[in-house]
Each structure stands twice: as structure tokens, then as C-alpha cells.
Biotite code that builds the C-alpha atoms (Angstrom):
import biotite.structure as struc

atoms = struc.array([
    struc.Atom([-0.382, -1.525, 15.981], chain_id="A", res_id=1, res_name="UNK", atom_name="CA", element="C"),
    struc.Atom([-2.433, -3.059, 13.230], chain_id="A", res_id=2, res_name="UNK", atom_name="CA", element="C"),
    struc.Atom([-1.983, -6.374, 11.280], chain_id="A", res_id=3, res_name="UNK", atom_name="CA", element="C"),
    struc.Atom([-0.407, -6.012, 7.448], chain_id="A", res_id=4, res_name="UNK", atom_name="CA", element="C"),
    struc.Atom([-1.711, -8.880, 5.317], chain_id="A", res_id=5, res_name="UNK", atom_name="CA", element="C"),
    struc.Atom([-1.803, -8.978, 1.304], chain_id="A", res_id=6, res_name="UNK", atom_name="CA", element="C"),
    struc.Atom([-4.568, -10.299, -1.318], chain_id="A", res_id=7, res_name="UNK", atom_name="CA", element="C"),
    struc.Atom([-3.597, -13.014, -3.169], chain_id="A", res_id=8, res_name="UNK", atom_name="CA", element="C"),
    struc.Atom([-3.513, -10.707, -6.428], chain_id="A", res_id=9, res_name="UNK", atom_name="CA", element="C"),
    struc.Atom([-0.817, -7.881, -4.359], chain_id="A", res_id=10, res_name="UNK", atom_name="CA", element="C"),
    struc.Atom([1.169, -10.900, -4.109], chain_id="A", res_id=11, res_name="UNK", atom_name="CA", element="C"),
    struc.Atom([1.752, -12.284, -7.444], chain_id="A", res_id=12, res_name="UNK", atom_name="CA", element="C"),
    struc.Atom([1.673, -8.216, -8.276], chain_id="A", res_id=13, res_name="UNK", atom_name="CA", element="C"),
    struc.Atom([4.254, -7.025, -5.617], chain_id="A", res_id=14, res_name="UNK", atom_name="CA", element="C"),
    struc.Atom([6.797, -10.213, -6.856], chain_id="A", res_id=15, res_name="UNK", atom_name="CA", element="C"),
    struc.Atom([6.298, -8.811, -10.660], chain_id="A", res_id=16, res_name="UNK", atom_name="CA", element="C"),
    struc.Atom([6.686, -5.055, -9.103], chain_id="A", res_id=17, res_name="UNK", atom_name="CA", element="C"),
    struc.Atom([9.979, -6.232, -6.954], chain_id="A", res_id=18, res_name="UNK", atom_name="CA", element="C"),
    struc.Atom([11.899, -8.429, -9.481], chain_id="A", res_id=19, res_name="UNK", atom_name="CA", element="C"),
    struc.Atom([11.852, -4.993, -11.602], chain_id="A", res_id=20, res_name="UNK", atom_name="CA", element="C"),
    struc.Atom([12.259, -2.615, -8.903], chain_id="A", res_id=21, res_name="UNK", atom_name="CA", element="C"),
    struc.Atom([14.874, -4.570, -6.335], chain_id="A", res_id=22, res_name="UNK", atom_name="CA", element="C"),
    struc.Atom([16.373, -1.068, -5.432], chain_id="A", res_id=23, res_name="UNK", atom_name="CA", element="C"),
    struc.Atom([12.456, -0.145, -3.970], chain_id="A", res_id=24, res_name="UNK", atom_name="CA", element="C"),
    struc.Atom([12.220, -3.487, -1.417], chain_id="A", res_id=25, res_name="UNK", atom_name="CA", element="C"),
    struc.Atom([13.935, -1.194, 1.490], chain_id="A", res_id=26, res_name="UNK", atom_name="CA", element="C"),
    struc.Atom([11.713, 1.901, 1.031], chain_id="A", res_id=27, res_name="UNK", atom_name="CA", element="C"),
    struc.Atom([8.692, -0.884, 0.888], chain_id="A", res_id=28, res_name="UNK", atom_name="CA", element="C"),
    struc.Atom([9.865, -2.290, 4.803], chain_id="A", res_id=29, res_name="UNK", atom_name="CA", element="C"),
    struc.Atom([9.949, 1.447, 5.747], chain_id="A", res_id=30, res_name="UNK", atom_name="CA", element="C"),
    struc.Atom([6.375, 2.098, 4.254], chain_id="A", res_id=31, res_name="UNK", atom_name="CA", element="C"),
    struc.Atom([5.171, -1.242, 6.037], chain_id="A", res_id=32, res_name="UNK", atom_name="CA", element="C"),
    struc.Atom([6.526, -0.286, 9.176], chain_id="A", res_id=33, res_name="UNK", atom_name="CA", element="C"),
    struc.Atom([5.165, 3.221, 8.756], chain_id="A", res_id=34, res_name="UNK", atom_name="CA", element="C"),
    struc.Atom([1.615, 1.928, 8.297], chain_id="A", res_id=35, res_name="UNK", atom_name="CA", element="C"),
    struc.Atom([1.742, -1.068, 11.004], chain_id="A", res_id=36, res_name="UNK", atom_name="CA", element="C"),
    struc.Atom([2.358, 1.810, 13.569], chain_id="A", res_id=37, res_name="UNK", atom_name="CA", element="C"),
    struc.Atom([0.017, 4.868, 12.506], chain_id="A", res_id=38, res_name="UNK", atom_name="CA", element="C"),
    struc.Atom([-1.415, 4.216, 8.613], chain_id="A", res_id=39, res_name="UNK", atom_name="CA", element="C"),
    struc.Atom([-1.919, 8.135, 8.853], chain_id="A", res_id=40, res_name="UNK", atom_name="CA", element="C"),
    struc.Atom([1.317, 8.956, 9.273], chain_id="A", res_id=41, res_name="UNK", atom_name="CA", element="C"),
    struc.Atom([1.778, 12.370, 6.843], chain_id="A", res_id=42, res_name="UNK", atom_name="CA", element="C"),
    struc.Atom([5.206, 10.842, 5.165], chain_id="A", res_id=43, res_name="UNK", atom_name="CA", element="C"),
    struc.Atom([2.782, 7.999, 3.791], chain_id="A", res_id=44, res_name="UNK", atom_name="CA", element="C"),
    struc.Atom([0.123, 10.830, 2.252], chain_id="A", res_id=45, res_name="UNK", atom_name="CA", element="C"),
    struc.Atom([-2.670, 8.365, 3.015], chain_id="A", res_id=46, res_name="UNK", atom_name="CA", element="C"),
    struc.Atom([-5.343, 8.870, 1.486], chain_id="A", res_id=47, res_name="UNK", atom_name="CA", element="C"),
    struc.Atom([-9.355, 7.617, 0.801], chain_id="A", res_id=48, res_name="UNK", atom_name="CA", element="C"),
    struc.Atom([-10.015, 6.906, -3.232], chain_id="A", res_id=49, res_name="UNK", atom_name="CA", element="C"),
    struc.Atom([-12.835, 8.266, -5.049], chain_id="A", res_id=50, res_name="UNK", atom_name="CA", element="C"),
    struc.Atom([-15.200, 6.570, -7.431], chain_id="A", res_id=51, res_name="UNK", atom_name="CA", element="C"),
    struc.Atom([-14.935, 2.687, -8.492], chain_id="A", res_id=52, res_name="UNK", atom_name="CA", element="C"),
    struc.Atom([-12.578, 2.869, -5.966], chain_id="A", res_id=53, res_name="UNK", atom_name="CA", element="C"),
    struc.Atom([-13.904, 4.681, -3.380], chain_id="A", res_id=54, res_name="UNK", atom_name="CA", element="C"),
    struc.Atom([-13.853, 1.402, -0.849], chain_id="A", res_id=55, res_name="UNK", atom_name="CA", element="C"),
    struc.Atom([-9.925, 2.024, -0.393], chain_id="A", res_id=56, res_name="UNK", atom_name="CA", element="C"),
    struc.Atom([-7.050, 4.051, 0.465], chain_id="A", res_id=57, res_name="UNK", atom_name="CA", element="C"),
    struc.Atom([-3.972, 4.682, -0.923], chain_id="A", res_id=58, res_name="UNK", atom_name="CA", element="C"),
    struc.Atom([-0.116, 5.423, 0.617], chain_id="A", res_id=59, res_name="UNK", atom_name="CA", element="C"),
    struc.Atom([3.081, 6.374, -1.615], chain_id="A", res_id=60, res_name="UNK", atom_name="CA", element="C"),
    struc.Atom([5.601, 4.192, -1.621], chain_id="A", res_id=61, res_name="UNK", atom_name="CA", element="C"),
    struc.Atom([7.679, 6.636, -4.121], chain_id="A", res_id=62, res_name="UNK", atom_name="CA", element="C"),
    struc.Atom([6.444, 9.683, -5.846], chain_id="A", res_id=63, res_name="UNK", atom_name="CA", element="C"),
    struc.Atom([5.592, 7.641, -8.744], chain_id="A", res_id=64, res_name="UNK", atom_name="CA", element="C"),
    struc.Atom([4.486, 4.259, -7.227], chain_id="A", res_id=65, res_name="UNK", atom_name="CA", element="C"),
    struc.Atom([1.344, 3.513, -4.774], chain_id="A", res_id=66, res_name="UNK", atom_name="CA", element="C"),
    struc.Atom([-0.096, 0.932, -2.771], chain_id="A", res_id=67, res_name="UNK", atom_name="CA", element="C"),
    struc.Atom([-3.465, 0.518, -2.592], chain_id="A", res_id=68, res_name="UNK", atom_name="CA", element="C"),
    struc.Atom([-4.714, -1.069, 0.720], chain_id="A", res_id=69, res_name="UNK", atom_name="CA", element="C"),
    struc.Atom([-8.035, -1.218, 2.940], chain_id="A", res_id=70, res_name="UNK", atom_name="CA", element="C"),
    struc.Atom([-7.806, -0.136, 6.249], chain_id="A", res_id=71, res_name="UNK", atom_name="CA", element="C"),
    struc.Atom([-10.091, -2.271, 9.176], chain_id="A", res_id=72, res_name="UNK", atom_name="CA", element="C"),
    struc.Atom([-9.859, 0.559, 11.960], chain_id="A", res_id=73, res_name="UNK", atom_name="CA", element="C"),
    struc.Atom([-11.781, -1.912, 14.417], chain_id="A", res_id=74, res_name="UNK", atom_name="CA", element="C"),
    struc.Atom([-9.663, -4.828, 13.482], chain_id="A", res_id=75, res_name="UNK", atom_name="CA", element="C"),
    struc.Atom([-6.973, -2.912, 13.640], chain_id="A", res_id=76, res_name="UNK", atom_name="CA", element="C"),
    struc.Atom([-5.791, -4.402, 10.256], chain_id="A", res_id=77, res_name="UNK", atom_name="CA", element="C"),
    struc.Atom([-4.473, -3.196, 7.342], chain_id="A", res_id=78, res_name="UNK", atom_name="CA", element="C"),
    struc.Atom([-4.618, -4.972, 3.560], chain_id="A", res_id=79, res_name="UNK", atom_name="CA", element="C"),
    struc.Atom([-2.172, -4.547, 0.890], chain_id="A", res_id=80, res_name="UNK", atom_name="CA", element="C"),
    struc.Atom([-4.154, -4.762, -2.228], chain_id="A", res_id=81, res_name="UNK", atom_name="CA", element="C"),
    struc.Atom([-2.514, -3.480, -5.077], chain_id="A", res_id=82, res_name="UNK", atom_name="CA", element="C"),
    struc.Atom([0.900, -1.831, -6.043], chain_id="A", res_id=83, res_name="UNK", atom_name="CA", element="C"),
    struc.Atom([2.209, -0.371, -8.919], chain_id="A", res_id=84, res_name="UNK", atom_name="CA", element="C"),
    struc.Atom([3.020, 3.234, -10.954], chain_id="A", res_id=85, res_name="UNK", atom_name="CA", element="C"),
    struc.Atom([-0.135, 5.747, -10.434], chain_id="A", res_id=86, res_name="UNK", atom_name="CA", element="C"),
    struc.Atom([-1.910, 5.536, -13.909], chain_id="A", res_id=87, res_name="UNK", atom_name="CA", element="C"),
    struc.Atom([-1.620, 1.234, -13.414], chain_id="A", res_id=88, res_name="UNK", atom_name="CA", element="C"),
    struc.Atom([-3.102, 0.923, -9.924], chain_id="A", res_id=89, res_name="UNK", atom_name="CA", element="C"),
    struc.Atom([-5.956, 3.630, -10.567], chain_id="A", res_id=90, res_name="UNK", atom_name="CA", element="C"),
])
């Protein structure tokens, strides 16, 4: 089971995201719970970024919305980094 924590910036970020998209805050619990147990999990279409990016992963939340996150494997701990439509968070 790994550890969920947030930057500092996904957290002013996710407040702005969920004070526009209250209807979302559910299907963000499920996602959270989806990653603590298996961040691989095929419903969560995790996947490594490419280019500036390339140091993190990112998960669906909705077809149009993603998180981006780092993923310790050792640590066994996940970070919540960024969140947001797909043209805003790439």
C-alpha cells in the first residue's frame, strides 16, 4: 500500500480544481484509493510522461482531467503533483 501525499502547489491547485468541479471530489477518493492500493491499476491508465516531463506519471481522473504524480516504488509513496484538464497540466 503506498503513502499519497500532495506538493504544496497540487494543493492550492486541487482547492481551485474542486470549488469548480464539486461533482468530481467522489471520483477523486475512488482514484486515490485506486492508486494507494496498485498505482497500475488499468482503470487509472497510468502512465510515464515524455519530455520536460519525463520525471512523472500521469492517472485519469476523468476522460478530460489528469493528475500528475511521482511514484517512489521503494518508498512505496506516491505524490500528487498537479491536476487539471489535459492541455493545462501538460
Amino acid at each position: 500500500m503506498y503513502n499519497i501525499k500532495q506538493t504544496d502547489t497540487f494543493e492550492k491547485k486541487s482547492i481551485k480544481f474542486f470549488k469548480r468541479h464539486r461533482d468530481l471530489v467522489p471520483k477523486f477518493k475512488k482514484v486515490i484509493e485506486k492508486l494507494r492500493d496498485d498505482p497500475f491499476e488499468s482503470s487509472l491508465k497510468t502512465h510515464k510522461l515524455k519530455g520536460n516531463l519525463s520525471d512523472f506519471y500521469a492517472c485519469s481522473l476523468t476522460y478530460q482531467y489528469r493528475i500528475i504524480l511521482t511514484i517512489e516504488i521503494k518508498d512505496e509513496e506516491i505524490v500528487l503533483v498537479n491536476i487539471g484538464t489535459h492541455d493545462n497540466v501538460y
